[in-house]
C-alpha positions as CSV (number, residue, x, y, z in Angstrom):
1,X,16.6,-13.3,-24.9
2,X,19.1,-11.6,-27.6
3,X,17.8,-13.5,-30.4
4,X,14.0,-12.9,-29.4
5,X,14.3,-9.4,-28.7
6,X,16.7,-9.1,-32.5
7,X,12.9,-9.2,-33.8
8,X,12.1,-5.4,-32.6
9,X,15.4,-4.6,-32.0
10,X,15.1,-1.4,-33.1
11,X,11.8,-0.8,-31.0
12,X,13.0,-1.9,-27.9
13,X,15.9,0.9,-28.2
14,X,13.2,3.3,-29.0
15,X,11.1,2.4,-25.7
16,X,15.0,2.6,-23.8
17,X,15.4,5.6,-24.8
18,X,11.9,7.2,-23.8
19,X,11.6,5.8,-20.6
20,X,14.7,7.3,-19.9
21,X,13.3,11.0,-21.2
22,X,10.5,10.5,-19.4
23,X,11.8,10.1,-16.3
24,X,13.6,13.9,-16.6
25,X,11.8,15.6,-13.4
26,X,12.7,19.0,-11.9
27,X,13.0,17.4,-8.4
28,X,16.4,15.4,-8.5
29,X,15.0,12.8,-6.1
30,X,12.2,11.3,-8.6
31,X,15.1,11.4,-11.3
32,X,17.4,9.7,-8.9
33,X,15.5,6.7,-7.7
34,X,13.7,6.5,-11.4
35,X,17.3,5.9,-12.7
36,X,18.5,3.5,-9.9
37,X,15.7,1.4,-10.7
38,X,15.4,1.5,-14.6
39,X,19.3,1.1,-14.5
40,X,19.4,-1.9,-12.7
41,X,18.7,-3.9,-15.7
42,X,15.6,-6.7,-15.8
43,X,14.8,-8.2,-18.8
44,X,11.5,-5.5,-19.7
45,X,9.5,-8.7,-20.7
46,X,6.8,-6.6,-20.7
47,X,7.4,-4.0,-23.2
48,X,8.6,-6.6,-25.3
49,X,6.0,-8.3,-25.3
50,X,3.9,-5.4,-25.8
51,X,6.2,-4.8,-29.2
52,X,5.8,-8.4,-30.5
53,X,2.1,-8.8,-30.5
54,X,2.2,-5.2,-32.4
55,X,4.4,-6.9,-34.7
56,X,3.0,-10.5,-34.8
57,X,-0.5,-8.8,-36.4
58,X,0.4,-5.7,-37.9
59,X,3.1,-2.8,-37.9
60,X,4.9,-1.3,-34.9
61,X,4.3,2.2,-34.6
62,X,5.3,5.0,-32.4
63,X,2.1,4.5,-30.7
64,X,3.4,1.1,-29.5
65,X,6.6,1.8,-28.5
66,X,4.4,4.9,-26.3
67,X,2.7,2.3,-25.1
68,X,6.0,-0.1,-24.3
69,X,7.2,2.3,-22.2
70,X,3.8,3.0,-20.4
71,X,3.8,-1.0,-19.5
72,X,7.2,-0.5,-18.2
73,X,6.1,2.5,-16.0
74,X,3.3,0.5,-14.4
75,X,5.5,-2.3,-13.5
76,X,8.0,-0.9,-12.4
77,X,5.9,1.7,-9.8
78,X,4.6,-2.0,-8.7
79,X,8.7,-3.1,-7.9
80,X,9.3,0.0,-5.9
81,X,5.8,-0.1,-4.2
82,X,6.3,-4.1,-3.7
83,X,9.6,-4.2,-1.9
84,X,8.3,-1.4,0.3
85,X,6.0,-3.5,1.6
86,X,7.8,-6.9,1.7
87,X,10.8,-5.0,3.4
88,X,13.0,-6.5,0.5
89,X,16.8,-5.0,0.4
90,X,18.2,-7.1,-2.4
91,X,16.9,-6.9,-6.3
92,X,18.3,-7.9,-8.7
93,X,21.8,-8.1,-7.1
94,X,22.0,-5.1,-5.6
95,X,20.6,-2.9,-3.0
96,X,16.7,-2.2,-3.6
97,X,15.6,1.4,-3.8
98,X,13.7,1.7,-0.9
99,X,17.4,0.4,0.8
100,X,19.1,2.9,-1.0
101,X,17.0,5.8,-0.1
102,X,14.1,5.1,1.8
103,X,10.5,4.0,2.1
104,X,9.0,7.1,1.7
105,X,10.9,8.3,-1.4
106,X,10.6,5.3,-3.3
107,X,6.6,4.7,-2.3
108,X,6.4,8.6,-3.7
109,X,8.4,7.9,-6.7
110,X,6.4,5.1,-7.6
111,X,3.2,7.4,-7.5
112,X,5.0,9.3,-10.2
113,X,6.1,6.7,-12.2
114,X,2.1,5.5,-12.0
115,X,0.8,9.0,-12.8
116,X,3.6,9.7,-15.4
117,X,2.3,6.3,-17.1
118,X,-1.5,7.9,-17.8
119,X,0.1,11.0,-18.4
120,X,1.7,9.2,-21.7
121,X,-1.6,7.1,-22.0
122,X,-3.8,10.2,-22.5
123,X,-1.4,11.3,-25.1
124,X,-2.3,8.1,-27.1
125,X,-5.8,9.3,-27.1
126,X,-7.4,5.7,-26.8
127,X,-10.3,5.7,-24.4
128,X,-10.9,2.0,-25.3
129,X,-7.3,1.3,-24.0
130,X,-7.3,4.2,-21.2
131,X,-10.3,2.0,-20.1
132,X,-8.4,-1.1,-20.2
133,X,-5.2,0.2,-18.5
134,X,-7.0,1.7,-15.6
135,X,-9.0,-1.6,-14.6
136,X,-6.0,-3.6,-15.0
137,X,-3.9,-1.2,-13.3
138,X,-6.5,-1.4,-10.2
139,X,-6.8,-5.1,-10.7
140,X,-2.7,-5.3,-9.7
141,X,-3.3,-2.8,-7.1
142,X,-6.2,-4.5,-5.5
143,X,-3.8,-7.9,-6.2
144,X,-0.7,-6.4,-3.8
145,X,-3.7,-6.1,-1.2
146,X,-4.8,-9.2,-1.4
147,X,-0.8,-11.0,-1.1
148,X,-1.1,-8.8,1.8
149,X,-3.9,-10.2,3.5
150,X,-3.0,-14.0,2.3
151,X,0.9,-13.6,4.3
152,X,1.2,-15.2,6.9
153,X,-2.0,-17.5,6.1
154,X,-1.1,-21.1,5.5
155,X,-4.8,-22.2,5.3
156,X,-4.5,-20.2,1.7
157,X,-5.7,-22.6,-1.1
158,X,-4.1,-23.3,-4.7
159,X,-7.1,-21.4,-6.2
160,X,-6.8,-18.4,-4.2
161,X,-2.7,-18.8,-4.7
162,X,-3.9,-18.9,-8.4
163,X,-6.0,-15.5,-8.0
164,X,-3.5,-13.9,-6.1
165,X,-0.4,-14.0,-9.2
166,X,-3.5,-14.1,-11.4
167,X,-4.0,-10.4,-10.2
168,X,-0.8,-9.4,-9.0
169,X,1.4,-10.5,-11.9
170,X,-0.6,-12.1,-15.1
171,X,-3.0,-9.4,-16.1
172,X,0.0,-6.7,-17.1
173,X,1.4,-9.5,-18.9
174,X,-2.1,-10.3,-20.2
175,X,-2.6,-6.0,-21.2
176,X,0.5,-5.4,-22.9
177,X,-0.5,-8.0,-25.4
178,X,-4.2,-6.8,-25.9
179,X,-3.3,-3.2,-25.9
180,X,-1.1,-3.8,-28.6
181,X,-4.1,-5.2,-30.5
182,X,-6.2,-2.7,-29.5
183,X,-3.5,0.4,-30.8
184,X,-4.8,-1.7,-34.2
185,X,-8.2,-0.7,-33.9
186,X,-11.1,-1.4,-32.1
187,X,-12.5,-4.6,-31.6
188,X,-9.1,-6.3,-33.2
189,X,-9.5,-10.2,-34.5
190,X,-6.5,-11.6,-32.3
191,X,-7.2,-9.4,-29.4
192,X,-8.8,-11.8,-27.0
193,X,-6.2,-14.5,-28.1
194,X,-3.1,-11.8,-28.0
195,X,-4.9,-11.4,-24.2
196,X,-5.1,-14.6,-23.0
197,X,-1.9,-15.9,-24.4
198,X,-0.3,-12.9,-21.7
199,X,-2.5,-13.8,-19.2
200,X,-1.3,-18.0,-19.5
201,X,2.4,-16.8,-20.1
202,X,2.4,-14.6,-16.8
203,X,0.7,-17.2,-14.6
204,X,4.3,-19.5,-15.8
205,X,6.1,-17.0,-15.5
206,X,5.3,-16.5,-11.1
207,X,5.1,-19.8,-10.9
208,X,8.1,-20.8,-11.6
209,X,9.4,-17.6,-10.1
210,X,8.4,-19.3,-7.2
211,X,10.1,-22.7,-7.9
212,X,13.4,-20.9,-8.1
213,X,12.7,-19.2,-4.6
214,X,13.7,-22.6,-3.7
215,X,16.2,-23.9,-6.1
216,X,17.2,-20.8,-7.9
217,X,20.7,-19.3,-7.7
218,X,20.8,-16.3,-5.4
219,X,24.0,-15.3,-7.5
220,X,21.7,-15.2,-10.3
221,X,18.4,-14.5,-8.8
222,X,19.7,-11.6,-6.8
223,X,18.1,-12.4,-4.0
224,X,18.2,-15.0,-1.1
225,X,16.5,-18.9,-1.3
226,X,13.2,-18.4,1.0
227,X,12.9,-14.8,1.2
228,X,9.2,-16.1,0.0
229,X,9.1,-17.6,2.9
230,X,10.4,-14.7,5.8
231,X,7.7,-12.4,4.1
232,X,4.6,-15.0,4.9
233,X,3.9,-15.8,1.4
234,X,1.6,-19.1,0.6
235,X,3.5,-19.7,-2.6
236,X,2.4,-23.2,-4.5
237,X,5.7,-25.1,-3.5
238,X,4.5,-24.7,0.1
239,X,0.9,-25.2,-0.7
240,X,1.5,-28.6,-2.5
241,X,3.6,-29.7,0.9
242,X,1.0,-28.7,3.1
243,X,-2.2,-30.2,1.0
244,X,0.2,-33.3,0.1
245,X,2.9,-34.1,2.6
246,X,3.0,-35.8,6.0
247,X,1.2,-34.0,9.2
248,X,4.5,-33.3,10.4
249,X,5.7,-31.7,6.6
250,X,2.4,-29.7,7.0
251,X,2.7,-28.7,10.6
252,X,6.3,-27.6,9.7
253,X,5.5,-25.3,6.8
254,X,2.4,-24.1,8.6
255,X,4.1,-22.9,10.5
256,X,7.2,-21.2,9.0
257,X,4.4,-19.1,6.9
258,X,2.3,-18.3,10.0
259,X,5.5,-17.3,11.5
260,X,7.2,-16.0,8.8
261,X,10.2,-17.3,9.9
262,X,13.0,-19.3,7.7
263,X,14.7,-20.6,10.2
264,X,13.7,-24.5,9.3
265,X,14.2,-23.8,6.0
266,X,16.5,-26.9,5.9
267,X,13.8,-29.1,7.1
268,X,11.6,-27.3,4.6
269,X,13.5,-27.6,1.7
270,X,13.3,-31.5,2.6
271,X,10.1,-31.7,2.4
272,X,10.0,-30.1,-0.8
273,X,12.3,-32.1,-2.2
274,X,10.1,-35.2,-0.6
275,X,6.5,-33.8,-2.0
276,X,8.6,-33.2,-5.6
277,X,6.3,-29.6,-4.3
278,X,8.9,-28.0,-7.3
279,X,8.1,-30.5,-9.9
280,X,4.6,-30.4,-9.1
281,X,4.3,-26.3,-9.6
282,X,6.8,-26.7,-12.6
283,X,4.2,-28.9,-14.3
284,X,1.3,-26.1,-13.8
285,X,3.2,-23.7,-14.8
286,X,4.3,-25.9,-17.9
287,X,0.3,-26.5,-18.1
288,X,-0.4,-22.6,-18.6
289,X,2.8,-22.8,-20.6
290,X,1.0,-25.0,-23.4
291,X,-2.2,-23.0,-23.0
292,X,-0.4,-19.5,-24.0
293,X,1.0,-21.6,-27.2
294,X,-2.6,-23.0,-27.8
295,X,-3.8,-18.8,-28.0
296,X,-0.6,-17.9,-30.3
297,X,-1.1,-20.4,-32.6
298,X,-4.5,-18.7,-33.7
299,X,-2.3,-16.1,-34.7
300,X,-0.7,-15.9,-38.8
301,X,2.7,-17.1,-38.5
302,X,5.7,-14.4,-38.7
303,X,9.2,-13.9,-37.1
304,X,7.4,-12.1,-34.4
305,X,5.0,-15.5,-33.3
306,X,8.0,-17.1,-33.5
307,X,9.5,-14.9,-30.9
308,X,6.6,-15.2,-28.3
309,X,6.7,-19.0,-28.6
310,X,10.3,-18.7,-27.9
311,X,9.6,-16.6,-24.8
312,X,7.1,-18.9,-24.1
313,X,9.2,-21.7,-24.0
314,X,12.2,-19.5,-22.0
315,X,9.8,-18.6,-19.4
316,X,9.7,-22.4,-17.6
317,X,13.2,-23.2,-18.6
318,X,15.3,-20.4,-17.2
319,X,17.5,-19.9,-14.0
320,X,16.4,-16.8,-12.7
């Protein structure tokens, strides 16, 4: 991630440092939880991918580094929102905000962090991408709905798994690269690749977030091997056993998602493991993997393609 992020360097500290202005409030709780959160680190692949498309057709103005920041925003108003609702204490390591301070702060400081994102979206004065931004920013809402309704369902299908992270996850991945194409100028050449080349890349990206729910390193992960599984959700390892495996591997899983209980989850890692349900999603996410490099390759070649085929390639081969 150093040497793919060494492309914009200098843009990524710019969008840093205004996220960080931005979040100056007059009421000490919004600045309070805003911190906690931005503090606790990630990897703002967002953002950055917002920076190299900039860079991968064009220059990358202060408009872009704006509109980093504003990706940033939206995602994270999605973390504090989402582990509301999943009743999640650990992120990243550590204590999640709504832990730290509550449900209600952190669901109201997530409205701010939404409504301070079109505040700085206005200020670009793009209707084309205000356009964009809102729709996609309803599409993830109406996303976190829909995961709602599927927990706890374990009739839930691979394509309506797909729609769900489709939704939920892919299509900010999928609008930081377009809206960087579109702070270009209207009706950009490499904006529909720039889009679907996100949309591919984030599909992997949960995917595979959900193969290391199972086999990831909760040192690493920050989080604890089939908490997927206590909240309900009908991720594609558990699909695969329960469209694949034996009737008692399906009854099993059926039930621990119906339930949404982990208290087989020894059983149920066996009939992972048995199913190969983890090399199964690895290879679709490695399938949507190919199809994001298929989109950048339409693009001229430049240090910053070379760093989203890099992150490409980092986004099915990592640990957490």
């Amino acid at each position: 991630m150093q040497n793919i992020r060494a492309v914009v360097e200098r843009e990524f500290d710019q969008v840093n440092t205004l996220i960080i202005e931005q979040l100056e409030s007059d009421v000490d709780m919004v600045e309070n939880i805003g911190h906690y959160i931005v503090d606790a680190g990630g990897k703002r692949l967002r953002p950055l991918l917002a920076l190299l498309s900039a860079a991968a057709i064009g220059e990358c103005t202060p408009r872009h580094i704006c509109f980093a920041a504003v990706i940033e925003f939206i995602h994270t108003a999605t973390l504090l929102h989402d582990d509301v609702v999943d009743l999640s204490e650990l992120r990243r390591g550590r204590l999640t905000a709504n832990a730290a301070f509550g449900n209600a702060p952190s669901v109201l400081v997530g409205d701010f962090l939404y409504t301070r994102a079109f505040q700085l979206m206005v200020s670009l004065d793009d209707m084309a991408l205000l356009s964009q931004m809102a729709d996609t920013t309803n599409m993830i809402a109406a996303g976190e709905v829909l995961q709602l309704a599927r927990a706890g369902d374990a009739s839930t299908s691979e394509t309506q798994y797909l729609d769900v992270i489709t939704r939920k996850t892919a299509v900010l991945f999928a609008a930081a690269c377009r809206g960087a194409a579109q702070l270009h100028g209207d009706g950009h050449p490499h904006a529909q690749d720039l889009y679907d080349f996100g949309l591919h890349l984030g599909i992997a990206f949960q995917m595979i977030d959900d193969v290391l729910d199972y086999e990831g390193d909760p040192a690493a992960m920050g989080k604890n091997v089939g908490d997927d599984l206590t909240e309900g959700k009908p991720t594609l390892p558990l699909i695969h056993v329960i469209s694949s495996g034996t009737g008692t591997q399906a009854s099993l899983v059926s039930a621990a998602i119906t339930g949404k209980r982990a208290d087989q989850l020894e059983a149920i890692m066996q009939a992972i493991t048995d199913c190969d349900s983890l090399g199964y999603t690895r290879r679709a996410a490695i399938s949507h993997r190919d199809q994001a490099l298929a989109c950048l390759a339409r693009l001229p070649e430049s240090p910053a393609r070379n760093a989203m085929q890099a992150l490409a390639a980092l986004s099915v081969d990592r640990s957490h």
